[in-house]
C-alpha positions in Angstrom: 85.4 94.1 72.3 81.6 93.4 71.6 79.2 92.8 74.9 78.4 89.0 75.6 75.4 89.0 74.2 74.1 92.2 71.2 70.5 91.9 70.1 69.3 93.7 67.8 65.5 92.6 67.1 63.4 93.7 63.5 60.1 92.8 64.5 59.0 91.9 60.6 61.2 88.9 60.2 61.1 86.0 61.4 64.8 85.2 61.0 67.8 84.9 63.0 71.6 85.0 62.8 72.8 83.8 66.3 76.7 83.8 66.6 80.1 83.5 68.6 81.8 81.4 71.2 79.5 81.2 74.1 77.7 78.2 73.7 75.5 78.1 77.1 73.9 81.2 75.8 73.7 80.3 71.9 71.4 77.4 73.3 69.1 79.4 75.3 68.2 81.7 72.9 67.3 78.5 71.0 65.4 77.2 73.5 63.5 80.5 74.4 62.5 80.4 70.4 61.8 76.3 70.9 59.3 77.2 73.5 57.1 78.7 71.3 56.1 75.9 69.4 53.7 73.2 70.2 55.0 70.7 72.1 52.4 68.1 70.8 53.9 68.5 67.5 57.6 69.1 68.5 59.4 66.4 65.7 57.5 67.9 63.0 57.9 71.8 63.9 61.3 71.6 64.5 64.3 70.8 62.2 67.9 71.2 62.8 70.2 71.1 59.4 74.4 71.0 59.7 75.6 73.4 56.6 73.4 71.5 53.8 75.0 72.1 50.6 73.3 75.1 48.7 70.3 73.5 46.8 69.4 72.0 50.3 69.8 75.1 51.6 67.4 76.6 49.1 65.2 74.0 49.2 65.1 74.3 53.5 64.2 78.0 53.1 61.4 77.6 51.2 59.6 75.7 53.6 56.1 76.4 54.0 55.0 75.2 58.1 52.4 72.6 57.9 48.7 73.0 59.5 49.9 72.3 63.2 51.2 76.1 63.0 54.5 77.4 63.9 57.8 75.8 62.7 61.7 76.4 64.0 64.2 75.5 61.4 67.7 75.7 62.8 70.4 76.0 60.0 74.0 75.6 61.8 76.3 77.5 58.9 79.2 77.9 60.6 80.9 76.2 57.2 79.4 79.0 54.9 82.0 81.4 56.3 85.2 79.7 54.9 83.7 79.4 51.7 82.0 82.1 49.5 78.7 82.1 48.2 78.5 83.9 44.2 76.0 86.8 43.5 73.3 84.8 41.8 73.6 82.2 45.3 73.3 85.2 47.4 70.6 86.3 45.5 68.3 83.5 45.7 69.4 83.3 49.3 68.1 87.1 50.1 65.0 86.3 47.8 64.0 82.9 49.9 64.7 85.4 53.0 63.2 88.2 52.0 59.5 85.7 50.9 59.4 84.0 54.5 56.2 83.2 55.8 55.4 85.0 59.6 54.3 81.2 60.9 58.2 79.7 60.2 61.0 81.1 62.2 64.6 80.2 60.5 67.5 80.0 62.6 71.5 80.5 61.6 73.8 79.5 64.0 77.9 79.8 63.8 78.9 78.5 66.8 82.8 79.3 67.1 85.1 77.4 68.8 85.9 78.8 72.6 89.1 80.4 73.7 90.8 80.4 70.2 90.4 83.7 69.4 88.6 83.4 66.3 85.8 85.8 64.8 83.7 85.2 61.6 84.3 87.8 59.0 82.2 90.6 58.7 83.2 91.3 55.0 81.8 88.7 53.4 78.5 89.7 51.7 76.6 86.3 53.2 77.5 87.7 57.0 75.9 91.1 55.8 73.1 89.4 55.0 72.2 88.0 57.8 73.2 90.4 60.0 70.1 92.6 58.8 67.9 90.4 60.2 67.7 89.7 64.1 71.3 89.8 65.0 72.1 87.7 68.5 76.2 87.6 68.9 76.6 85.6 72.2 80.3 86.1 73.1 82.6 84.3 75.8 82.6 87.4 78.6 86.7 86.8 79.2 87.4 86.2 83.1 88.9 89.2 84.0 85.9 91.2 83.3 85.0 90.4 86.7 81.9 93.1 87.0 80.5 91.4 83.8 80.7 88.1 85.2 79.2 88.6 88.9 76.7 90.4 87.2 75.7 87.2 84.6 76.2 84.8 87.7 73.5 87.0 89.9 71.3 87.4 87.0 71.1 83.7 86.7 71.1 83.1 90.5 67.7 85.6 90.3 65.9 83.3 87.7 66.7 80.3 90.0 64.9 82.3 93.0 68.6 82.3 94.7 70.2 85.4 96.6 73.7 85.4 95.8 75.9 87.3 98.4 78.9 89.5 97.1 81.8 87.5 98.6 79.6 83.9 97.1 79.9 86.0 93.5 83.4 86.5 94.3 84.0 82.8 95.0 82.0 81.6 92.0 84.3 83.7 89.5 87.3 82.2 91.5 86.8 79.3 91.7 85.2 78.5 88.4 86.0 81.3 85.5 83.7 82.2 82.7 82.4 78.5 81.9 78.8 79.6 82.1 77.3 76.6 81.7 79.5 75.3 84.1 78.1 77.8 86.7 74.6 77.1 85.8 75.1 73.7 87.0 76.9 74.8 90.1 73.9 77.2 90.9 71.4 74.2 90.6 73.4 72.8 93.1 73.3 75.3 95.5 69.9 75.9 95.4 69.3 72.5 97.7 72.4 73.7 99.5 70.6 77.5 100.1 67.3 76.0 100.8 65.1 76.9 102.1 66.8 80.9 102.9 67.8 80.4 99.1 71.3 82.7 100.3 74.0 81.5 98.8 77.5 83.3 100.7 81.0 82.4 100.0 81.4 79.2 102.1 78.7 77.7 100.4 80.8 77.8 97.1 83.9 77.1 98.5 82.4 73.6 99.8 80.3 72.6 97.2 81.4 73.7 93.8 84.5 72.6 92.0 88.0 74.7 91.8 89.8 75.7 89.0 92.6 75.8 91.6 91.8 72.2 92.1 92.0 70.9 88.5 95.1 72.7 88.4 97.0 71.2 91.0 95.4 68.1 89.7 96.6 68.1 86.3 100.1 69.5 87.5 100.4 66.4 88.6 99.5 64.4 85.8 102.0 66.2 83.7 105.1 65.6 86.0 103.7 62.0 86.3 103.1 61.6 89.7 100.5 59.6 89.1 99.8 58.3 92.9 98.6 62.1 93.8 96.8 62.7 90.3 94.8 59.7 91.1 94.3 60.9 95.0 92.9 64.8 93.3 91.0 63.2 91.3 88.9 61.2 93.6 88.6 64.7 96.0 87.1 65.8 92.5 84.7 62.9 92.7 83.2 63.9 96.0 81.9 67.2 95.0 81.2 66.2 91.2 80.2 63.6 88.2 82.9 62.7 86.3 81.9 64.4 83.0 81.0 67.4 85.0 85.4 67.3 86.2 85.6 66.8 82.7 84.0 69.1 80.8 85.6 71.8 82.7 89.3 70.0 82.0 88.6 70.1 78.5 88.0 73.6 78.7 91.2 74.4 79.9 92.8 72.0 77.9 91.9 74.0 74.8 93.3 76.8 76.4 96.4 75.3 77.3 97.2 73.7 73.9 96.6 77.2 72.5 98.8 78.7 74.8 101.5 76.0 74.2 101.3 76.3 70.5 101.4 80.3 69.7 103.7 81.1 73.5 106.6 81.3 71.1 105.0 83.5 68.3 102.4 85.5 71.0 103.1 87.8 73.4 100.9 87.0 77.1 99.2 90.1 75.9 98.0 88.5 72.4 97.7 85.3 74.0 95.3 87.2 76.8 93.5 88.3 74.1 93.3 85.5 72.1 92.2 83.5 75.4 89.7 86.1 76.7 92.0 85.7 80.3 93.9 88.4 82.1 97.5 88.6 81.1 99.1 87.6 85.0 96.9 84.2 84.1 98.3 83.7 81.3 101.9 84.2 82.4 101.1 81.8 85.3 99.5 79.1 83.0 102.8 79.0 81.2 105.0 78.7 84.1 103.0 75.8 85.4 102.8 74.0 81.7 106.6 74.6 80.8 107.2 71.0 82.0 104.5 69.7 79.5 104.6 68.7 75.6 102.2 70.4 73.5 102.3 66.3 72.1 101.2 65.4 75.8 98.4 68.5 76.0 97.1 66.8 72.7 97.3 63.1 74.1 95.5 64.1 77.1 92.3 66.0 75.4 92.4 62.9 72.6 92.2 60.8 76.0 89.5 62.3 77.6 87.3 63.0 74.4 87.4 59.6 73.6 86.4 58.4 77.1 83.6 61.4 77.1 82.0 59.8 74.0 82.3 56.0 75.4 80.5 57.0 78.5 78.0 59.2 76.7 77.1 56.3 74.4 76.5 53.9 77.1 79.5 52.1 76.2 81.2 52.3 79.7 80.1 50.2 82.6 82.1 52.5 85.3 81.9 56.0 84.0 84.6 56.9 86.9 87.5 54.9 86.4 87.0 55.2 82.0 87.7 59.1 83.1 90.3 57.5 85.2 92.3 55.0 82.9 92.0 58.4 80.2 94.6 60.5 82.4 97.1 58.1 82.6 97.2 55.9 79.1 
């Protein structure tokens, strides 16, 4: 399996293919490109294009920056790779490439969805392309690569100026999995909670970030409908987070669990710990707790909970808490 995150840098081209499943880091190495443009002219030198048909496409990497200097052009392709470009289209493609200007930095970004076991295929003459150029792949690191994952949560801790003792790593990894940006957050938190020793130990992360373990039991319960102790987890959930923060994490192992769901039958927990990025005895033990459930109620739920995660993040809901709330037990 490739490491989380491969770079391989050519210093004479301003071009980059970033790529994979992790999303947390497929943003920051956005935003450490982002940070070298000029802020005063930041809606100008910085464009952001969703798989624009190919004469778009063309058109977008011929760009020449304007006088204020630098320019990021972010091209999110992710669509190119179920379709297939002809010679003469990857032609004119390596040509605009291959005439970029050094002021105008052009980004391609496939963002694959997490935990479905899905890769981009390397055969296809548009991936070799652009893997010739500066080549990021930023991959989930699955959650029983503990090492890997205590060491990305105490190289974060580090840039936050926290101290992260060996049981608090253990805890984090736990309690919350591989969701990185998920730990980021929890790590902001801490730092008031470590302040001013900035030590963060075990009991720290036991009382203030949010447990897998918890979601668990409270979604067990939703499932079996009893709805009077779903409702009572939920609201422990609300004293130690926002209610998009208890959902964002859900949804995450709601993908999970509708892909376990749907391929337990054709899988075995070894294909399906692959698929997942999680050790095998989890997955075993995720199927146990979900044999009660539907794959139709799985569905339901994430529909449920993505629609009232858009209505609060549009503004349209005056109590952000109970919209959550009502979207677990329509």
């Amino acid at each position: 399996m490739s490491a989380p995150l491969i770079l391989y840098y050519n210093i004479y081209m301003a071009i980059y293919f970033i790529h994979g499943e992790e999303d947390f880091n497929i943003e920051k190495e956005i935003e450490k490109l982002k940070s070298s443009l000029d802020k005063n002219f930041l809606e100008m030198s910085f464009k952001t294009y969703d798989n624009p048909k190919f004469p778009e496409l063309i058109s977008i990497l011929r760009t020449q920056p304007m006088m204020f200097g630098k320019m990021l052009i972010v091209i999110n392709c992710l669509d190119y790779f179920s379709k297939t470009f002809d010679d003469k289209e990857i032609k004119e493609i390596t040509q605009a490439l291959e005439n970029n200007t050094d002021n105008l930095d052009i980004v391609f970004v496939a963002q694959l969805p997490r935990d479905e076991g899905k890769k981009l295929d390397s055969r296809k003459k548009f991936y070799k392309l652009l893997s010739k150029y500066n080549n990021i792949e930023c991959a989930t690191i699955p959650t029983y690569k503990t090492a890997e994952l205590e060491g990305w949560i105490k190289k974060q801790a580090q840039s936050k100026k926290l101290k992260m003792t060996q049981d608090a790593l253990t805890a984090m990894v736990s309690q919350i999995g591989n969701n990185l940006r998920l730990i980021d957050k929890e790590l902001d938190k801490l730092q008031l909670t470590a302040y001013p020793e900035n030590i963060v130990n075990a009991e720290m992360v036991k009382e203030n970030c949010i447990s897998n373990e918890d979601l668990f039991a409270f979604s067990d319960y939703i499932m079996v409908g009893e709805k009077d102790k779903a409702l009572r987890e939920y609201r422990k959930l609300l004293d130690k987070k926002y209610c998009l923060e208890i959902v964002s994490t859900l949804q995450t192992m709601l993908r999970r669990w509708i892909v376990l769901k749907a391929k337990a039958s054709e899988l075995s927990p070894f294909e399906l710990s692959k698929m997942t990025g999680q050790h095998e005895y989890v997955v075993k033990l995720t199927l146990q707790k979900l044999k009660n459930a539907t794959l139709k109620d799985l569905v339901k739920l994430k529909e449920n909970i993505t629609e009232a995660e858009y209505r609060i993040k549009a503004g349209l809901s005056q109590n952000p808490e109970a919209e959550v709330e009502n979207a677990f037990f329509k």
